[in-house]
PAZAPA-4460 file (N, C-alpha, C; in steps of 0.05 Angstrom, whole numbers, plus 32768, in hexadecimal, padded with zeros to 4 digits):
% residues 253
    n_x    n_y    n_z   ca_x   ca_y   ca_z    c_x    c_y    c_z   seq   type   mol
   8636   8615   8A01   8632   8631   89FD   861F   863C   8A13     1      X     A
   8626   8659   8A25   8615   865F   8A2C   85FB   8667   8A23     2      X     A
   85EF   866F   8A0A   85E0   866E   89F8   85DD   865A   89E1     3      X     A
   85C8   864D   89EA   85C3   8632   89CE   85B7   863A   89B2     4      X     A
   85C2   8636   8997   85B5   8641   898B   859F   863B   897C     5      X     A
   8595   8647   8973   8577   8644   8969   8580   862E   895C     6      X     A
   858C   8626   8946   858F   8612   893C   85AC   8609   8930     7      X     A
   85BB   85F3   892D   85CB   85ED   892D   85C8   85DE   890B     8      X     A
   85DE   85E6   88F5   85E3   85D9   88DD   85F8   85D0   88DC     9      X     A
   85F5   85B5   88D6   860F   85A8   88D2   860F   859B   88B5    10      X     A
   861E   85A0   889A   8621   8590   888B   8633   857E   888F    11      X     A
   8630   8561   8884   8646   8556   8889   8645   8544   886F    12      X     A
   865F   8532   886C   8666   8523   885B   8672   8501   8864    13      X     A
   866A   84F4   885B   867A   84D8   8860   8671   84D9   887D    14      X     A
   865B   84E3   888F   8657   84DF   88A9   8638   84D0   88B2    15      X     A
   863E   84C6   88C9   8629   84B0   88D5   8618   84C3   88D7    16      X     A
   8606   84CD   88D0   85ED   84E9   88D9   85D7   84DD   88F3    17      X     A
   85D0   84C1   88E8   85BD   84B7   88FE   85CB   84BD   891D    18      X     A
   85EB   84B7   8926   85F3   84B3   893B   85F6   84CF   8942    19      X     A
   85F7   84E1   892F   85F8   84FB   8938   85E7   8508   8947    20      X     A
   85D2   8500   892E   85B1   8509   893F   85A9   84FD   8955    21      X     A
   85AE   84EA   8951   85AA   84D4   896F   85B7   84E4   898C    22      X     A
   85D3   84EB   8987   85E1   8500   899A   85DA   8514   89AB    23      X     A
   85D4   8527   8996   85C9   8544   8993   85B0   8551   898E    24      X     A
   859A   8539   8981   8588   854C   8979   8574   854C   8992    25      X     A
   8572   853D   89A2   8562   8545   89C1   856A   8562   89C7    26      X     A
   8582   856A   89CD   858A   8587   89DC   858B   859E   89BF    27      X     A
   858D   8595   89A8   8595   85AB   899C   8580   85AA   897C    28      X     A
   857B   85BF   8972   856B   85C6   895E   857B   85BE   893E    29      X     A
   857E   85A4   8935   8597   859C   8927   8587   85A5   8906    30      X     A
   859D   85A4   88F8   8595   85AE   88D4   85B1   8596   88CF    31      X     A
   85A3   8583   88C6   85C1   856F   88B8   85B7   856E   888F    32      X     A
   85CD   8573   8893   85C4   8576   887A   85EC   8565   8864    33      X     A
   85D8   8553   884F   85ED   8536   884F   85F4   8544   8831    34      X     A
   860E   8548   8833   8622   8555   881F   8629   8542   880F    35      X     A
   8620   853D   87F1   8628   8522   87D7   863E   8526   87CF    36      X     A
   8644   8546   87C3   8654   8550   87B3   865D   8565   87BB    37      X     A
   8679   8570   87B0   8689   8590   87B2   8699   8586   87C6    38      X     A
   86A4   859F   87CA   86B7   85A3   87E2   86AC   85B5   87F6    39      X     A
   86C4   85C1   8803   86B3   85D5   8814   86AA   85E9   881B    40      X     A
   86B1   85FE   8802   8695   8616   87FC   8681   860D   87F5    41      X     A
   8681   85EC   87E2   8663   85E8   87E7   8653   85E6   8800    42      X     A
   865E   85D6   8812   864E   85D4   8827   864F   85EC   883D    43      X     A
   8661   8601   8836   865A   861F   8837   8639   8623   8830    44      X     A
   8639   8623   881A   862E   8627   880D   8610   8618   881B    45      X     A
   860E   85FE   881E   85F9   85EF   8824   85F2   85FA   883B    46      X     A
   8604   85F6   884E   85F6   8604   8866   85F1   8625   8875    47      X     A
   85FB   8634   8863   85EF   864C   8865   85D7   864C   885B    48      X     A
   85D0   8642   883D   85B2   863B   8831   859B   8636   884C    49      X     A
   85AB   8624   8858   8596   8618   886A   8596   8622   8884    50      X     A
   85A4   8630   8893   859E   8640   88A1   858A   8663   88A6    51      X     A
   857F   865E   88BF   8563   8668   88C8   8561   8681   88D1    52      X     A
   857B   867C   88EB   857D   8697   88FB   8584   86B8   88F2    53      X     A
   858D   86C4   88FF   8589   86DF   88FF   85A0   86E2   88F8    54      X     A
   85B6   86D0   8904   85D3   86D5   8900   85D5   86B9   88FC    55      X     A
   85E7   86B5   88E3   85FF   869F   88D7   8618   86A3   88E1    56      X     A
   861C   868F   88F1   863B   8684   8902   8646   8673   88F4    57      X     A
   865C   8671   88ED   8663   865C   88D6   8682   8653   88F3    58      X     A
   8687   8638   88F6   869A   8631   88F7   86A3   8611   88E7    59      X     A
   86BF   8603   88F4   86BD   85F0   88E5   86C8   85D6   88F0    60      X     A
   86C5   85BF   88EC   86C2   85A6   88FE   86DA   859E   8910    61      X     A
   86EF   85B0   890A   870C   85A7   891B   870F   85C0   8930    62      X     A
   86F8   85D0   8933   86FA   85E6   894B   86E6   85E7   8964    63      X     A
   86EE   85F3   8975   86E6   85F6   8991   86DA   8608   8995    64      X     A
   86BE   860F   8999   86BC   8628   89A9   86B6   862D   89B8    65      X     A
   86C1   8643   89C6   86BC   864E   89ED   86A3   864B   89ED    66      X     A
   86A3   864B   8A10   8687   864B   8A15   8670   865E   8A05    67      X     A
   867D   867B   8A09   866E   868E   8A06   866A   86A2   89E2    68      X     A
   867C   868A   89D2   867E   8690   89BB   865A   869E   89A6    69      X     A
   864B   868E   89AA   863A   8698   89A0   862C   86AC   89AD    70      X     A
   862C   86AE   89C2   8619   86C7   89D6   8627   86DD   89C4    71      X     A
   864C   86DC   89CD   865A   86F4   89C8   8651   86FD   89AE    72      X     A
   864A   86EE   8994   8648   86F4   897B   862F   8700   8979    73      X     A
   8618   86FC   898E   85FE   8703   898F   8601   8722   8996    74      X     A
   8617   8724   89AF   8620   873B   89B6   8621   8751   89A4    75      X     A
   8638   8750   8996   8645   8753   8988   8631   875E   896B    76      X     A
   8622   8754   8964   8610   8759   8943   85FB   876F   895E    77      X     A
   85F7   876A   8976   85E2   8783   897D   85F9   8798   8981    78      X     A
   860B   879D   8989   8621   87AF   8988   8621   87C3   8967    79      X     A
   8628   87B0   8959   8634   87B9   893C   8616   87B3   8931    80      X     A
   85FE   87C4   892F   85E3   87BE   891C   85E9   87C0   88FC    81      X     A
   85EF   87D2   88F9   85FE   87D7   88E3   861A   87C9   88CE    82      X     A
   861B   87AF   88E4   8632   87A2   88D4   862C   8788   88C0    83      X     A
   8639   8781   88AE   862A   8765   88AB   8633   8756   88B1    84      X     A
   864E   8751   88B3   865E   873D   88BD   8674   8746   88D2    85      X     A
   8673   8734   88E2   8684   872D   88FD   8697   871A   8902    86      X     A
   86B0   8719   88FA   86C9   8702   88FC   86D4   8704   8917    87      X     A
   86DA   86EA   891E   86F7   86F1   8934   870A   86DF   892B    88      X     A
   8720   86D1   893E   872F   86C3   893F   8737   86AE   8941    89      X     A
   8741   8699   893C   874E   8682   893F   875F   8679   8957    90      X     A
   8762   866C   896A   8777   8667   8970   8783   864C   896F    91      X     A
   8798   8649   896E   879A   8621   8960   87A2   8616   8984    92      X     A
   879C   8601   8982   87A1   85F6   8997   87A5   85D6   8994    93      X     A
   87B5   85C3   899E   87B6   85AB   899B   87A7   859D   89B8    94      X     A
   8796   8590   89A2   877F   8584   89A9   878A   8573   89C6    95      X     A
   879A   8562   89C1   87A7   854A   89D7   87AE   855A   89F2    96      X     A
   87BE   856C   89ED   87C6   8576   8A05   87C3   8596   8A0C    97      X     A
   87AF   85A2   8A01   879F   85BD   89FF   87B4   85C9   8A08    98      X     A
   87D0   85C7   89F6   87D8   85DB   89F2   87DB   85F0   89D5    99      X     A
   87DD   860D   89DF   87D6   8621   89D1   87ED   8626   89C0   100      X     A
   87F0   862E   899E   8802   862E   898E   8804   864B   8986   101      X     A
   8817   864F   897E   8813   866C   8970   8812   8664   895D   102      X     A
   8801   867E   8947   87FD   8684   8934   8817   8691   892B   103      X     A
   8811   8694   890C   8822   86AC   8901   8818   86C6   88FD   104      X     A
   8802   86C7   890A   87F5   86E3   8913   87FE   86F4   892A   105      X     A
   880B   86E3   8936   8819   86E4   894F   882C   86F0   8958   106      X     A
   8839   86EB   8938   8860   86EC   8940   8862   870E   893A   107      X     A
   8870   8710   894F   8878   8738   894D   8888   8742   8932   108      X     A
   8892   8725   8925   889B   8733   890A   8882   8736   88F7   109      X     A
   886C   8723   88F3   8857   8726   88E3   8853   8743   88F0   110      X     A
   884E   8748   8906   883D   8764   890E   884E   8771   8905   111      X     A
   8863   8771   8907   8879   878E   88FC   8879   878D   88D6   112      X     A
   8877   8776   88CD   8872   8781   88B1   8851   877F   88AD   113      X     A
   883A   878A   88B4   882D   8791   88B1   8829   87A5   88BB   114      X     A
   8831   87B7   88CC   882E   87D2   88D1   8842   87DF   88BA   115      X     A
   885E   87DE   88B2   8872   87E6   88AA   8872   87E9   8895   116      X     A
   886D   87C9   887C   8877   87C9   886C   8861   87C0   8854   117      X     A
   884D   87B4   8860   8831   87A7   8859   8825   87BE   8854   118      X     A
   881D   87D8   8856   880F   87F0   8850   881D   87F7   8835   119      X     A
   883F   87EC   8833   884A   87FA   8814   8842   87EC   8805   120      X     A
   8844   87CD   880C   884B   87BC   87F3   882A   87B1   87EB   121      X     A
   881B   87AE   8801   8805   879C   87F4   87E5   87BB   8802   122      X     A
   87EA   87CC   87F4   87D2   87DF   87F3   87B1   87D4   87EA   123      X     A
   87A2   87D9   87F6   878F   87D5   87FB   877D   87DF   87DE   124      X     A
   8762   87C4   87CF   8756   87D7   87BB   874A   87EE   87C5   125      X     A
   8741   880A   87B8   872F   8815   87C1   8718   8818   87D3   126      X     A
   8706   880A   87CD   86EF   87FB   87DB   86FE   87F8   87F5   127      X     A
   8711   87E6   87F7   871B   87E7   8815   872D   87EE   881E   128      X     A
   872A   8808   8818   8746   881B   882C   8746   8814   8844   129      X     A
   8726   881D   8854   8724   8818   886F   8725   8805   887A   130      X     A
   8730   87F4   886D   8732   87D8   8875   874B   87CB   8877   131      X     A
   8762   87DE   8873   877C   87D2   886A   8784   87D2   888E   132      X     A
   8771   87D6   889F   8783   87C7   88B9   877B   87AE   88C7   133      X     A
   876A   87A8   88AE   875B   8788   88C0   8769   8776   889B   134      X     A
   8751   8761   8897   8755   8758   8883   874E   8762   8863   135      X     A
   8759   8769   8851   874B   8773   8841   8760   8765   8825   136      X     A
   8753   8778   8811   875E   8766   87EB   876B   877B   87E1   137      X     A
   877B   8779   87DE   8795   878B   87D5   878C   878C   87B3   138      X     A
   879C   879E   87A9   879A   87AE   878A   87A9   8797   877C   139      X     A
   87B5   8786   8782   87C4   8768   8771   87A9   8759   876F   140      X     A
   8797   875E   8791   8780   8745   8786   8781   872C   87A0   141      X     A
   879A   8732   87AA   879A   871B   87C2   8792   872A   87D6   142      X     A
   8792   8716   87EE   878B   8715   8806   87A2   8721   8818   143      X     A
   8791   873A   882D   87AE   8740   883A   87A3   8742   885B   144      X     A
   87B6   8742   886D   87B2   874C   888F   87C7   875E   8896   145      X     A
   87AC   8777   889B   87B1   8791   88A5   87C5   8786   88C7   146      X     A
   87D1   87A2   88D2   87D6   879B   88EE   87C6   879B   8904   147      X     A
   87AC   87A3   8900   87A1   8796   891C   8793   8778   891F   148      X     A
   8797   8769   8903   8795   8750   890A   87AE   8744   8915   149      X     A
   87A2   872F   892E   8797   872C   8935   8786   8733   8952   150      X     A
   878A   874B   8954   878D   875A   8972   8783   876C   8979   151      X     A
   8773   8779   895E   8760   8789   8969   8750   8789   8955   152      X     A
   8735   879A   895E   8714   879C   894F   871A   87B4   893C   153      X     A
   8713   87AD   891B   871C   87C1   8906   8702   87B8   88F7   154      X     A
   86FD   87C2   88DE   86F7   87B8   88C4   8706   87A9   88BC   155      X     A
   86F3   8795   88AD   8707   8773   88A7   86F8   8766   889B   156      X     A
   8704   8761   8880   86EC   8746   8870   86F6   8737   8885   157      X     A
   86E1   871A   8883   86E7   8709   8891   8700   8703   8898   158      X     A
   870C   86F4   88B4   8726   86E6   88B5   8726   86D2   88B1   159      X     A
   871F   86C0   88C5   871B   869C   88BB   8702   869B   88B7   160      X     A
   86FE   8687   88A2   86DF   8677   88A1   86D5   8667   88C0   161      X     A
   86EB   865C   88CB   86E5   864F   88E4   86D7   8660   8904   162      X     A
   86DD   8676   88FA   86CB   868E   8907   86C8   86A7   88FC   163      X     A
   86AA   86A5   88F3   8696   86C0   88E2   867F   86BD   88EA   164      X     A
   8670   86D5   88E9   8657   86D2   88EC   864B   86EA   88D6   165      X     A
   8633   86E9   88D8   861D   86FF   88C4   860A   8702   88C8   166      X     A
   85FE   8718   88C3   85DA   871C   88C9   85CF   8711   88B4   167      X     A
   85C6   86FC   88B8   85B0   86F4   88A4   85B3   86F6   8885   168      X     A
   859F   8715   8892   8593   8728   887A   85A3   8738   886A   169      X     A
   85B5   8736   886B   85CF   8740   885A   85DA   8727   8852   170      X     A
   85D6   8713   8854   85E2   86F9   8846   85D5   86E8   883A   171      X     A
   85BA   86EC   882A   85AB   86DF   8825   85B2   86D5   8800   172      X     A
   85C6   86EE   87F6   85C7   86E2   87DA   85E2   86EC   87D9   173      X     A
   85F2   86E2   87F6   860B   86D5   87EA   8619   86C1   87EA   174      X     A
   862B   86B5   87E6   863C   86A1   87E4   8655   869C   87E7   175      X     A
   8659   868A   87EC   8679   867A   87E6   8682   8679   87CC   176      X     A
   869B   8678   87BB   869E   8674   87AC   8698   8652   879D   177      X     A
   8694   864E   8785   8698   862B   8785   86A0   8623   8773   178      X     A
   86AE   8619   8769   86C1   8617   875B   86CD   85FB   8753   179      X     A
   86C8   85EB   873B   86D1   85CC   8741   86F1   85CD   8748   180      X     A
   8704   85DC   8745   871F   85D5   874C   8723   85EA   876A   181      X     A
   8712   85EE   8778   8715   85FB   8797   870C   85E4   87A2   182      X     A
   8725   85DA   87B4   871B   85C2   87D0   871C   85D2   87E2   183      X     A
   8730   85D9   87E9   8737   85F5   8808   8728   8606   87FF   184      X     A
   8725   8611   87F1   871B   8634   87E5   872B   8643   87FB   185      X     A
   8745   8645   8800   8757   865A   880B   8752   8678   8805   186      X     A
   873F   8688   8813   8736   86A1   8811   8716   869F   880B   187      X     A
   870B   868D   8811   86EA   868B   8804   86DE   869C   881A   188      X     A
   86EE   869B   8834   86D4   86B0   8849   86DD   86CE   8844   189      X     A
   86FC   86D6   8839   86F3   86F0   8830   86E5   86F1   8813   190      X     A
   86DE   86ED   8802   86DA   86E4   87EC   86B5   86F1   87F3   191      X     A
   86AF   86D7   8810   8693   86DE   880A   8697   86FA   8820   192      X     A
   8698   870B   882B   869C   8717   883B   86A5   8735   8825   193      X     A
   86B1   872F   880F   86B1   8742   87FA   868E   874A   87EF   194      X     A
   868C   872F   87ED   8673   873E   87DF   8659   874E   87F3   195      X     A
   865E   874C   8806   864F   8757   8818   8660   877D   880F   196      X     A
   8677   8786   8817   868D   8795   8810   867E   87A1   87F8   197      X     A
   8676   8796   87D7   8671   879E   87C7   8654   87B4   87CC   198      X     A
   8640   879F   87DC   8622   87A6   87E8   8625   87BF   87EC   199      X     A
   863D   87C9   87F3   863E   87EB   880B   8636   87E5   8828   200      X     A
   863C   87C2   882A   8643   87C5   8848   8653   87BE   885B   201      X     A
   8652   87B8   886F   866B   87B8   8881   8676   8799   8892   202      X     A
   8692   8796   8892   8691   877F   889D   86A9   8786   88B5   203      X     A
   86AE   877A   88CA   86C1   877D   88DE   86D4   8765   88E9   204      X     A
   86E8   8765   88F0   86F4   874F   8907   86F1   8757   8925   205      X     A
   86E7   8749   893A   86ED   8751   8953   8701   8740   895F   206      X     A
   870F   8745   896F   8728   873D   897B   8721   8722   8999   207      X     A
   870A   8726   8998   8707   8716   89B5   86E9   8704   89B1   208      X     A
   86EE   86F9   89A5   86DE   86E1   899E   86E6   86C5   8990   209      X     A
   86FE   86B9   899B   870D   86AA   898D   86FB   868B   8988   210      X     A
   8705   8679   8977   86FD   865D   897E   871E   864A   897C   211      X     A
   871D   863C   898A   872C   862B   898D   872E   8612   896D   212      X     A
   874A   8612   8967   874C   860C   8950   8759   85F5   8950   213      X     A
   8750   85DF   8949   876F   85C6   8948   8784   85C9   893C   214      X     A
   879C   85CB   894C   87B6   85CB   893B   87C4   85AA   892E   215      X     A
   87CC   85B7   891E   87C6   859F   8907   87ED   859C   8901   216      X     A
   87FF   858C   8907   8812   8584   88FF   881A   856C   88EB   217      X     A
   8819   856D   88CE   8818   855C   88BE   882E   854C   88BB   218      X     A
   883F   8535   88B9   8856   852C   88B6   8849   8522   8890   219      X     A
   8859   8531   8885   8857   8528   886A   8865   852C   885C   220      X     A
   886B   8515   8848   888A   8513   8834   8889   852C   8826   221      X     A
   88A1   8537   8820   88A2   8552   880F   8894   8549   87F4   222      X     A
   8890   8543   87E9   8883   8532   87D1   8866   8545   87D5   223      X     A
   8858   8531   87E4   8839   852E   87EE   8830   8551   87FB   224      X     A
   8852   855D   8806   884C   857A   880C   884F   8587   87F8   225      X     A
   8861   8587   87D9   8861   8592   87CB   884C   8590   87BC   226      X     A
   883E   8585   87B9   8818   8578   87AF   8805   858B   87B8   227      X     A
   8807   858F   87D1   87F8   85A1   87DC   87F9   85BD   87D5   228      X     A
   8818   85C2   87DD   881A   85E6   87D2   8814   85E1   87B9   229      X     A
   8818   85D9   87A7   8810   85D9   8788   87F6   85DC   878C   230      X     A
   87E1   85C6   8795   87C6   85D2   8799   87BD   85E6   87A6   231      X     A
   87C5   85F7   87B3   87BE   8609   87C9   87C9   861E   87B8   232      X     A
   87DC   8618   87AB   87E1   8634   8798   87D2   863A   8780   233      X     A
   87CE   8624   8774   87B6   8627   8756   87A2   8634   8769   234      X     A
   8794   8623   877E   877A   8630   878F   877B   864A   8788   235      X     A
   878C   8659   879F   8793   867C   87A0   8795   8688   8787   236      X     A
   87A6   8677   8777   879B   867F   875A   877F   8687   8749   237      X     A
   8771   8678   8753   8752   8676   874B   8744   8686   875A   238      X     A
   8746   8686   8775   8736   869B   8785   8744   86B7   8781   239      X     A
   875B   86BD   877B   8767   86D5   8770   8755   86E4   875A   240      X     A
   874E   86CF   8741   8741   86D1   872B   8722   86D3   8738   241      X     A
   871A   86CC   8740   8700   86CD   874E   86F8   86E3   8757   242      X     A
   870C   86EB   876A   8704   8701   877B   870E   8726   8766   243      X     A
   871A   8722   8755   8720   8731   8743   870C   8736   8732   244      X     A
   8700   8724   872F   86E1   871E   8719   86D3   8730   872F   245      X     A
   86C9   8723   8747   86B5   872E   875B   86B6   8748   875C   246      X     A
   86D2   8755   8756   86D2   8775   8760   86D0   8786   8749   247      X     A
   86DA   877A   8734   86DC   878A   8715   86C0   8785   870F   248      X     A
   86AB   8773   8718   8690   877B   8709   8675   8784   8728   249      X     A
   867F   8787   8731   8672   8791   8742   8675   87AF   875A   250      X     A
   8688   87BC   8743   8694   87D5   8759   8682   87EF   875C   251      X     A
   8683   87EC   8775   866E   8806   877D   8670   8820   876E   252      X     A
   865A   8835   8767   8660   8843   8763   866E   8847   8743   253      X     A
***
């Protein structure tokens, strides 16, 4: 990074910590902090607790980031004073031969039913009208993307957890969801990014601050894949219910 940051948190699990620190902690200001239990809003959870700075950067152990990733985000919170949160983008890339994959953020049909047809069918709650061109929670309760994701700077609960940031002081009593049947927590960074939303304040996506993402090609028996969507669907199920709770007892106004 062209800018080092004040301090660096890493939870981890099942990992050598000594060889870590041994690595890293000469050049860098390290917070290791050794994860027993949960999944991974807990250690959401753990290491926002334990972070110091002014701004919380959250990414996550299978991503890359540009050189200039944290300056830009430093940028970026003196630009927007008034914001609390700052998302950008993903881009997947395979690690072996750094080549670049598309997303399905990508494809000109996603963008054409989100300008077109995504404004009829999945309307935005109240609270976030202004928000129905970045990421926002529709009146069913799920998770939706407006059309200027991924391509331009709007209002936007969080996009990925793998790149967000926040001031501090606007994130001091909130959270991840946690939940004993959430492993993924699929929607936990808008989730926490709502409750900021509830506060009466503001959160954004910017378009040009990506991190490099591992693309991940699984060869797995339909069996062992049908396992998964079954879990990944109860999940969304739960954070559906979650985030339904969050907004029915806490609505502005």
């Amino acid at each position: 990074q062209t800018v080092v940051p004040s301090e660096v948190v890493l939870v981890l699990k099942d990992c050598d910590i000594r060889q870590i620190e041994k690595k890293y902690s000469s050049w860098l200001n390290l917070v290791i902090i050794e994860q027993k239990e949960g999944f991974f809003t807990h250690a959401l959870n753990l290491g926002k607790k334990a972070a110091s700075g002014e701004i919380v950067i959250f990414t996550d152990d299978d991503a890359i980031a540009p050189k200039g990733w944290v300056k830009r985000y430093i940028k970026a919170h003196k630009l927007y004073p008034n914001i609390a949160g700052i998302s950008s983008r993903d881009i997947y890339v395979e690690i072996n031969t750094l080549r670049i994959r598309a997303t399905p953020d990508d494809s000109p049909y996603v963008r054409l039913y989100r300008w077109f047809i995504r404004p009829i069918v999945s309307t935005p709650q109240p609270l976030l009208r202004r928000y129905r061109l970045g990421v926002y929670v529709t009146k069913d309760y799920d998770i939706a993307h407006g059309p200027f994701i991924p391509n331009r700077t709007c209002y936007s609960l969080p996009f990925r957890g793998v790149n967000m940031s926040f001031k501090s002081e606007y994130i001091y009593d909130t959270w991840f969801p946690e939940h004993p049947e959430l492993i993924r927590a699929p929607g936990n960074e808008q989730y926490f990014g709502l409750q900021l939303i509830l506060k009466g304040l503001d959160t954004i996506y910017i378009h040009d601050n990506p991190v490099l993402h591992t693309y991940r090609f699984d060869s797995l028996s339909r069996t062992k894949a049908n396992e998964i969507k079954r879990s990944l669907r109860k999940e969304e199920q739960i954070m559906t219910m979650l985030i339904r709770k969050l907004i029915n007892t806490n609505k502005i106004g």
